[in-house]
One Martini backbone bead per residue (centre of mass of N, CA, C, O) as a GRO file, in nm:
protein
  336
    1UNK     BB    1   1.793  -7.706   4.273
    2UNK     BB    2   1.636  -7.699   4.588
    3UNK     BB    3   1.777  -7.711   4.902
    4UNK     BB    4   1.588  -7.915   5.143
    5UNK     BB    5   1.793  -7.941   5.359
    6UNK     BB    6   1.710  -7.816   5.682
    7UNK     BB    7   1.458  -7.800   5.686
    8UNK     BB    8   1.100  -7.645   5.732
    9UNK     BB    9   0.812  -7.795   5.631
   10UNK     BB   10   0.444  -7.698   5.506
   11UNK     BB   11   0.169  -7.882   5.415
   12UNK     BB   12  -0.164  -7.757   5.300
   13UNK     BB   13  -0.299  -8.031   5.225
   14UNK     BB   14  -0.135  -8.314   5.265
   15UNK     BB   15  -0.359  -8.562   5.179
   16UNK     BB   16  -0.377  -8.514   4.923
   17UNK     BB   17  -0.266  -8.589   4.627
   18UNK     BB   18  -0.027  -8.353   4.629
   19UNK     BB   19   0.051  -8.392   4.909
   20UNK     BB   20   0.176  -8.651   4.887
   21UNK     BB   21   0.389  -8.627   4.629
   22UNK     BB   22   0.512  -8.449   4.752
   23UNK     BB   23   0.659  -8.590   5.006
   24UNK     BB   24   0.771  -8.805   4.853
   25UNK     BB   25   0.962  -8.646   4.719
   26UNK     BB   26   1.109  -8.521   4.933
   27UNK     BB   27   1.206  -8.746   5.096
   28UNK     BB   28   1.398  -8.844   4.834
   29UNK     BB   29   1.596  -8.588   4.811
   30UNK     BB   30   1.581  -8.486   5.125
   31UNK     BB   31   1.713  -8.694   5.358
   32UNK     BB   32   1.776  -8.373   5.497
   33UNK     BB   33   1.516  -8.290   5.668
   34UNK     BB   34   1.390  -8.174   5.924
   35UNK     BB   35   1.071  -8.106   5.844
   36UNK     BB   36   0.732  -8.256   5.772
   37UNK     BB   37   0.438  -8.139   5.755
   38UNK     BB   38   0.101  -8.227   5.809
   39UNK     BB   39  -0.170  -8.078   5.697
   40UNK     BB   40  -0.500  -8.141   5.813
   41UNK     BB   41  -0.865  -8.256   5.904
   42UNK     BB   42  -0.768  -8.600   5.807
   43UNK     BB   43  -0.755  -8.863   6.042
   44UNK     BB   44  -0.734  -9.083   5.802
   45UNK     BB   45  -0.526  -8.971   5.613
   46UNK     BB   46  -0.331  -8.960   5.787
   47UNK     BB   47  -0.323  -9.266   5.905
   48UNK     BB   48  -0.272  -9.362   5.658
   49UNK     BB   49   0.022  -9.190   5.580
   50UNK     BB   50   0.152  -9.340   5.811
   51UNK     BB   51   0.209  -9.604   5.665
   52UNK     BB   52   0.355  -9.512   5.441
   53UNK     BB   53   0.485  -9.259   5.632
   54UNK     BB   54   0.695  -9.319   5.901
   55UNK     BB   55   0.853  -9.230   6.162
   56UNK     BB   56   1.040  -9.465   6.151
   57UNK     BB   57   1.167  -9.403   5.867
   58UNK     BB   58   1.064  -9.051   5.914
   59UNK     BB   59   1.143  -8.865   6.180
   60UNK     BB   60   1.062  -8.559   6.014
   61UNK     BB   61   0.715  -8.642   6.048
   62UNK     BB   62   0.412  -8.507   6.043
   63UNK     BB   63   0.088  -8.501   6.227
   64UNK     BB   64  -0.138  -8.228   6.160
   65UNK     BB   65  -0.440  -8.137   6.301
   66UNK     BB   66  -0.655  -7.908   6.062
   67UNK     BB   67  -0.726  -7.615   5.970
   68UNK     BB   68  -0.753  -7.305   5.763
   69UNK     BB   69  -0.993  -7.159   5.952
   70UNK     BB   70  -0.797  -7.179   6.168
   71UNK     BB   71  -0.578  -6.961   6.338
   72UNK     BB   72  -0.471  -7.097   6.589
   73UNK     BB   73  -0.364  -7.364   6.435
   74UNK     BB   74  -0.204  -7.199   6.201
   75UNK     BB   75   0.030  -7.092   6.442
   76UNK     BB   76   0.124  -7.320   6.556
   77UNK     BB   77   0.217  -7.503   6.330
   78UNK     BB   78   0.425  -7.236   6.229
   79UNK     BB   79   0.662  -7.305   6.385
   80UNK     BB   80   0.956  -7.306   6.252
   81UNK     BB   81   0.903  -7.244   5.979
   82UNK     BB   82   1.001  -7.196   5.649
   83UNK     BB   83   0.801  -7.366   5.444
   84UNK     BB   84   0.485  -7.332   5.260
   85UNK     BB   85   0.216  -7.526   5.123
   86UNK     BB   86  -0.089  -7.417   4.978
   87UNK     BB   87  -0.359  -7.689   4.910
   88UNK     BB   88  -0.583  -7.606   5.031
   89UNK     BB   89  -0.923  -7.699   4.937
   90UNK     BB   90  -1.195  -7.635   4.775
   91UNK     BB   91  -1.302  -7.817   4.441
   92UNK     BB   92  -1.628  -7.840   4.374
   93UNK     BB   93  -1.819  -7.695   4.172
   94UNK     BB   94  -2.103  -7.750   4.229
   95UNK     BB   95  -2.076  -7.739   4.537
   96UNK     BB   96  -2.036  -7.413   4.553
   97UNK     BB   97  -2.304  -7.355   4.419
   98UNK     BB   98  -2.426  -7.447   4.690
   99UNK     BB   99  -2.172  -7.384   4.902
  100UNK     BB  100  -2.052  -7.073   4.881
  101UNK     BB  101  -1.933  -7.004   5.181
  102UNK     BB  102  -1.755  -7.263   5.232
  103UNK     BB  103  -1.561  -7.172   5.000
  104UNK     BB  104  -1.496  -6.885   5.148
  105UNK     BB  105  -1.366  -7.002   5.406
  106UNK     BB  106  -1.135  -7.197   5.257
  107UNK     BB  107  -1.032  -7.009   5.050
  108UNK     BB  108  -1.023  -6.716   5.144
  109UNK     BB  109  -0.993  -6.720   5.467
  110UNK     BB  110  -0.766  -6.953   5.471
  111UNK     BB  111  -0.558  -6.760   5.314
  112UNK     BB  112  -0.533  -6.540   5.546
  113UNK     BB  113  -0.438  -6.712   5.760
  114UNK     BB  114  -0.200  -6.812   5.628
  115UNK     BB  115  -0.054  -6.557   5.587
  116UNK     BB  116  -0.059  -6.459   5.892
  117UNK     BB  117   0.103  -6.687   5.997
  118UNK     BB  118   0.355  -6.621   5.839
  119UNK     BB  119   0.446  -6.375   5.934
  120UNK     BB  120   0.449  -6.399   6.255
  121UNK     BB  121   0.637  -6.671   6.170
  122UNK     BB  122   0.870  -6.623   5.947
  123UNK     BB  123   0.828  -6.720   5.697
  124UNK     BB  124   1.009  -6.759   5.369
  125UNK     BB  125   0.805  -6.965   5.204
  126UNK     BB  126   0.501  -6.931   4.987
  127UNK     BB  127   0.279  -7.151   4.860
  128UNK     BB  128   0.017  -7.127   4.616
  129UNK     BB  129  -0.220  -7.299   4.486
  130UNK     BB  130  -0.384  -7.298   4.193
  131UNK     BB  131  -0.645  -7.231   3.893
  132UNK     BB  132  -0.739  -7.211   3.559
  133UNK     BB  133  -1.063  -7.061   3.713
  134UNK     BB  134  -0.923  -6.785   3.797
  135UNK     BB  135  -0.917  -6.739   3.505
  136UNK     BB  136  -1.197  -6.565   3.413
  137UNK     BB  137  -1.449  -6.627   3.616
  138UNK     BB  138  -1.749  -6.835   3.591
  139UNK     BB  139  -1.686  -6.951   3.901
  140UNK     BB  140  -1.701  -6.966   4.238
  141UNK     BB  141  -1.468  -7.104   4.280
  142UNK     BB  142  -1.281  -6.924   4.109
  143UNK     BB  143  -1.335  -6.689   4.228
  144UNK     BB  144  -1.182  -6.781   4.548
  145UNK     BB  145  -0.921  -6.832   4.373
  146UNK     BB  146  -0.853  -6.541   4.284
  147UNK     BB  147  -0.853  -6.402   4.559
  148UNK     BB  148  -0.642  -6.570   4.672
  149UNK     BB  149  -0.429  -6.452   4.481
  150UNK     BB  150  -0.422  -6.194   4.579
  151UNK     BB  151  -0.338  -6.217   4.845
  152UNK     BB  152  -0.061  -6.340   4.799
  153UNK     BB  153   0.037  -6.075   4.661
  154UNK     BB  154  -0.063  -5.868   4.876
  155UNK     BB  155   0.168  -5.956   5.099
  156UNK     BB  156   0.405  -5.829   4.996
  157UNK     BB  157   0.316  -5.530   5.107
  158UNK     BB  158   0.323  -5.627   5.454
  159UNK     BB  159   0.595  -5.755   5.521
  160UNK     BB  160   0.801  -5.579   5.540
  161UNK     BB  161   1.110  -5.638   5.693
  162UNK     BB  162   1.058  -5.967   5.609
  163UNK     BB  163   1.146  -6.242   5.460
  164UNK     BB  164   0.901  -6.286   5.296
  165UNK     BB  165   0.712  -6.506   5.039
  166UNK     BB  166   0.449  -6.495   4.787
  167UNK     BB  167   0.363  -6.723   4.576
  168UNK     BB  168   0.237  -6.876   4.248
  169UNK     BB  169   0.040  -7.176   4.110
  170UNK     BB  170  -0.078  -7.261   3.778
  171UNK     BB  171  -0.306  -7.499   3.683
  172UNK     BB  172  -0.465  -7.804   3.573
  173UNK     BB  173  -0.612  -8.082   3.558
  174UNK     BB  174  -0.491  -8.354   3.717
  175UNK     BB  175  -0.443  -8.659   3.610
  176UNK     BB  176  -0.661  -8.876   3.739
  177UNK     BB  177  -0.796  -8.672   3.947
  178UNK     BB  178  -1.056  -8.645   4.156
  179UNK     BB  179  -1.385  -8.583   3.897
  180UNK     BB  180  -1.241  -8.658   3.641
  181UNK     BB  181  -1.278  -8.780   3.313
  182UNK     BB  182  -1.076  -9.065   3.327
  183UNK     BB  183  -1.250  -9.221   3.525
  184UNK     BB  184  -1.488  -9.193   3.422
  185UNK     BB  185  -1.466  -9.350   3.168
  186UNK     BB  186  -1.343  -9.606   3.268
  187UNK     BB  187  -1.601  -9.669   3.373
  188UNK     BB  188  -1.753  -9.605   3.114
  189UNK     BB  189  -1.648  -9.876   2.952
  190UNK     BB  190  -1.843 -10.120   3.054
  191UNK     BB  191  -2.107  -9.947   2.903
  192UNK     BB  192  -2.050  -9.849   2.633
  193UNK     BB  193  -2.072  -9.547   2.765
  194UNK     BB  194  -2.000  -9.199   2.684
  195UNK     BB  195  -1.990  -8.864   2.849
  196UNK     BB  196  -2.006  -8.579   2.727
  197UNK     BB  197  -2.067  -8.206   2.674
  198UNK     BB  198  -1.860  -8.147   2.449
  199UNK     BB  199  -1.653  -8.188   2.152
  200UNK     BB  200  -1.473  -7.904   2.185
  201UNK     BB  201  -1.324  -8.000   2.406
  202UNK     BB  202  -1.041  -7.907   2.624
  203UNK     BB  203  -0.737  -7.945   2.760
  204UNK     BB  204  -0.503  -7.982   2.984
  205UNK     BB  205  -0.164  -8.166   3.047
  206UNK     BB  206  -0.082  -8.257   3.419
  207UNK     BB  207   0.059  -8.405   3.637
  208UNK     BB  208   0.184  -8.434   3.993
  209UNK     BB  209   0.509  -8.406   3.919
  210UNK     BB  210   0.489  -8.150   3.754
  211UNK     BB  211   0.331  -8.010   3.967
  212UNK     BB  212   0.567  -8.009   4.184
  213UNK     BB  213   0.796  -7.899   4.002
  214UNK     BB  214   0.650  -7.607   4.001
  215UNK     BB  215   0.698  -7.539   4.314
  216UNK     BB  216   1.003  -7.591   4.347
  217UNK     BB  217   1.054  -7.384   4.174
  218UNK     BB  218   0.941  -7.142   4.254
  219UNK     BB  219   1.081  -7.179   4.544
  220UNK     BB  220   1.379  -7.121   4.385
  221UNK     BB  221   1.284  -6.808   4.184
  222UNK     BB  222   1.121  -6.620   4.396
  223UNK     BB  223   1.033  -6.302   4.457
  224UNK     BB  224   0.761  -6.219   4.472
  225UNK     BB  225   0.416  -6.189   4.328
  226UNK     BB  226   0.365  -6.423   4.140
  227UNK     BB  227   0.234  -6.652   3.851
  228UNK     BB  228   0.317  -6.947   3.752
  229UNK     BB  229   0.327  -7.121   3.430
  230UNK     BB  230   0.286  -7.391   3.266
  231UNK     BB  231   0.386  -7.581   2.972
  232UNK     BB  232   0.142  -7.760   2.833
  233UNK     BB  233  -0.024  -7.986   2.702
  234UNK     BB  234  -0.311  -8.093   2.507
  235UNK     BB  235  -0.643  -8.202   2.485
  236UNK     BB  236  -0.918  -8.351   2.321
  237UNK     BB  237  -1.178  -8.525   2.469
  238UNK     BB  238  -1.209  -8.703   2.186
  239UNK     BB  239  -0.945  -8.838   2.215
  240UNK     BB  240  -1.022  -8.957   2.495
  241UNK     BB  241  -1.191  -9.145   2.431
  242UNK     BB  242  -1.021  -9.301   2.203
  243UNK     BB  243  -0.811  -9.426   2.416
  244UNK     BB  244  -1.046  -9.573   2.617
  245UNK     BB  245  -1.301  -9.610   2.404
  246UNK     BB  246  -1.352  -9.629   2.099
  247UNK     BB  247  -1.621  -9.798   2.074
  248UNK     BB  248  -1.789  -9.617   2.160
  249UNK     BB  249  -2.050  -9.486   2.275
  250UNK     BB  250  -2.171  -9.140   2.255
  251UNK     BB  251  -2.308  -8.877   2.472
  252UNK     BB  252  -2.446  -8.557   2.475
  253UNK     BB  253  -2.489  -8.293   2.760
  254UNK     BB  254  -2.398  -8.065   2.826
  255UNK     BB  255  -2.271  -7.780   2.920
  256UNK     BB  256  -2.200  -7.687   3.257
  257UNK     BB  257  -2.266  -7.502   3.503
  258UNK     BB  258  -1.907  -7.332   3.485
  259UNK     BB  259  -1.839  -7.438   3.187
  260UNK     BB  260  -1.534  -7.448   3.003
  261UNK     BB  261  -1.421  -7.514   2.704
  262UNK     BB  262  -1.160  -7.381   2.801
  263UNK     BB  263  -0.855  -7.348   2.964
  264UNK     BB  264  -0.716  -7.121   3.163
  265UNK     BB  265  -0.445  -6.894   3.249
  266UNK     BB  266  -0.396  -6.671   3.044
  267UNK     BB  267  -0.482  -6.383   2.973
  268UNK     BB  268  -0.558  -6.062   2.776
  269UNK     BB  269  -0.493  -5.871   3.080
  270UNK     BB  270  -0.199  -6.039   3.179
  271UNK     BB  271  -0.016  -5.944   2.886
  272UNK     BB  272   0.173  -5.708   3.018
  273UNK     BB  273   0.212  -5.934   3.282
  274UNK     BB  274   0.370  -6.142   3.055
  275UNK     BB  275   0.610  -6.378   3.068
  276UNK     BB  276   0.897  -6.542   2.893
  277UNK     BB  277   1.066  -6.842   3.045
  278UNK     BB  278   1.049  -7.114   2.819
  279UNK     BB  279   0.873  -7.344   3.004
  280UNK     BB  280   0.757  -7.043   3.165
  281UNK     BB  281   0.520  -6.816   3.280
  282UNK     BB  282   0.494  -6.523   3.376
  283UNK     BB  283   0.317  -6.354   3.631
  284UNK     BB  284   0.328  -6.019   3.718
  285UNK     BB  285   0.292  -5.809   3.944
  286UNK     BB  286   0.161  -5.469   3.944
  287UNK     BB  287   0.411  -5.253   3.923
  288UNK     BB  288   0.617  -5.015   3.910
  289UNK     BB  289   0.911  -4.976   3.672
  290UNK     BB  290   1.120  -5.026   3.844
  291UNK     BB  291   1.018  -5.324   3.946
  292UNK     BB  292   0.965  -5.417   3.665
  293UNK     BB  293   1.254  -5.445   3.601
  294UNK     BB  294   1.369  -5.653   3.812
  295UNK     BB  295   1.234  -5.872   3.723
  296UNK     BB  296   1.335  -5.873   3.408
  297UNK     BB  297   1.619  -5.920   3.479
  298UNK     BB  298   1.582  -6.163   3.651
  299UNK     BB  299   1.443  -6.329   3.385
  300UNK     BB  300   1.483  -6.260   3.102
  301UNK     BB  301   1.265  -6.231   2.959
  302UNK     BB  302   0.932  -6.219   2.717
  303UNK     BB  303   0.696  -5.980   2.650
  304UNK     BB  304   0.403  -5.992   2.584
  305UNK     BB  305   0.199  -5.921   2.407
  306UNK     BB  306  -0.099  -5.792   2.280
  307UNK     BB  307  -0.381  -6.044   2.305
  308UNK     BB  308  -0.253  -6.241   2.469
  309UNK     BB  309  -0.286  -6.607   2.533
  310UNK     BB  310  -0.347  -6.920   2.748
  311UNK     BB  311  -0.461  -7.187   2.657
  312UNK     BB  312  -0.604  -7.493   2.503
  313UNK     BB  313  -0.677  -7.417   2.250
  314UNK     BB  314  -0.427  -7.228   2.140
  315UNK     BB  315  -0.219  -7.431   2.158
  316UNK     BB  316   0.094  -7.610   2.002
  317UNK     BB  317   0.032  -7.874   2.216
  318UNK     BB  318  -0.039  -8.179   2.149
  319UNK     BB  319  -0.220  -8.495   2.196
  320UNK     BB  320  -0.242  -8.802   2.120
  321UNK     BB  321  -0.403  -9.069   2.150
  322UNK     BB  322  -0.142  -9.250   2.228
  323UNK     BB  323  -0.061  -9.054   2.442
  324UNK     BB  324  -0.295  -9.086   2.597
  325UNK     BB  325  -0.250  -9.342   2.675
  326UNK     BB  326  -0.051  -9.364   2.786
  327UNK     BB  327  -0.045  -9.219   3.038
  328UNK     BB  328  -0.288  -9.349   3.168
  329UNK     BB  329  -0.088  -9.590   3.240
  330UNK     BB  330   0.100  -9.400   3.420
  331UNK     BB  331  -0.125  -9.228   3.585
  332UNK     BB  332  -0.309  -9.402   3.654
  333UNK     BB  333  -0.457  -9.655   3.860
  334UNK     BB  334  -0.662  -9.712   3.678
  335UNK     BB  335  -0.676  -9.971   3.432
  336UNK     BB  336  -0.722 -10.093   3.064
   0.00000   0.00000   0.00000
């Protein structure tokens, strides 16, 4: 695993769910870490996150107010930083679709804000959190989080002799948290009846941890322009109501405009330019064959086939009713 210890990292969205999770994690693994700063723009979850992580305990530890729409705020920012971690974005399908434009400023011109700034500032090595929406997206979030993943990728053709390097990490949504439908469930089991939108609706499942996990791998094996996709198990819609609520009504609501019925991560657009390297995918930039041939060696991996996808409809691991139900008590704060 990579060594953060004497480093500084900057988290964008550092407040949010991932952003909390990732600090905790690093903080414990690596109690020699210079500087982990959180930037984010809600001075309330600062103030909130600094109970938990207080300077006192942690000397290390900054909390800076701004926004990733702000250019010249995360220029400060990014001073003598060495990582950061860009998880900063608005993420709701709906609410995009009313303030498009919005989510265009904060997903899009956000992500090139802060390239420019980790350019200026030699940053060593930004990562950038992706979603399973960007695959071939059919809502504004997804789309706006495709161009971020885009811009990205193509910050590596511009950093001339800068040793700054770009990566993006790809997942879906990360279990119980908030919007999604296990808290959804937890609550309508009171009045046993749960809505679902789809009976074949299916999802990916991943954790917190799982996600920092693959965050600090991409940050540790990354050569620059890559898209990291972790390997992990599906579950079936109707699965997860029998594992909270099995007595339960199901009343079925109708596919909501921009739901996709299966999660995609890899399309198969993507399958020229996708290795296998055992627990993930990884999509490679699409680069001239000489230097396509250095990511090859250097991963070792194995090019997949024409035609291939992954998404959670075609997954080979599935969770069972009980296994989603452990998950959901280990995983979810709110018990059932």
């Amino acid at each position: 695993m990579i060594d953060l210890n004497g480093k500084s990292i900057l988290v964008t969205g550092g407040t949010g769910s991932f952003g909390q999770r990732f600090v905790s994690e690093v903080l414990h693994k690596f109690p020699r870490i210079h500087r982990l700063v959180v930037f984010s723009r809600d001075e309330l979850k600062q103030y909130e996150m600094s109970q938990r992580f207080p300077k006192s305990k942690y000397d290390c530890i900054r909390y800076f107010i701004g926004d990733v729409r702000d250019p010249n705020r995360l220029t400060r920012a990014f001073e003598e930083i060495d990582i950061v971690v860009h998880a900063a974005a608005l993420k709701q399908v709906p609410a995009a679709e009313y303030n498009p434009f919005e989510f265009i400023n904060t997903n899009i011109i956000g992500a090139e804000n802060v390239i420019n700034a980790a350019l200026d500032k030699n940053v060593e090595t930004v990562v950038a959190l992706s979603t399973d929406k960007a695959a071939a997206p059919i809502n504004l979030y997804g789309a706006t989080k495709l161009c971020s993943d885009k811009l990205f990728i193509a910050a590596n053709n511009i950093k001339g002799s800068r040793k700054c390097k770009f990566t993006i990490v790809r997942y879906g949504n990360v279990m119980g948290s908030r919007g999604s439908v296990i808290p959804l469930f937890i609550k309508q089991k009171s009045d046993n009846l749960l809505t679902i939108t789809n009976r074949e609706m299916t999802r990916f499942n991943i954790s917190l941890q799982e996600g920092v996990d693959l965050v600090l791998y991409a940050m540790e094996k990354s050569l620059g322009g890559e898209i990291f996709v972790a390997k992990i198990p599906s579950y079936k819609i109707m699965d997860v109501a029998k594992a909270i609520a099995p007595d339960a009504e199901i009343e079925i609501t109708g596919t909501r405009p921009g739901e996709k019925l299966h999660e995609e991560m890899v399309t198969t657009a993507d399958a020229p330019n996708t290795i296998d390297i055992g627990n993930h995918y990884i999509i490679l930039p699409v680069v001239h064959d000489i230097k396509k041939k250095r990511y090859l060696d250097y991963y070792k991996g194995k090019l997949m086939p024409e035609g291939f996808s992954y998404n959670s409809g075609n997954n080979d691991k599935w969770l069972s009713v009980e296994e989603i139900r452990q998950l959901v008590n280990m995983h979810v704060q709110s018990k059932f």
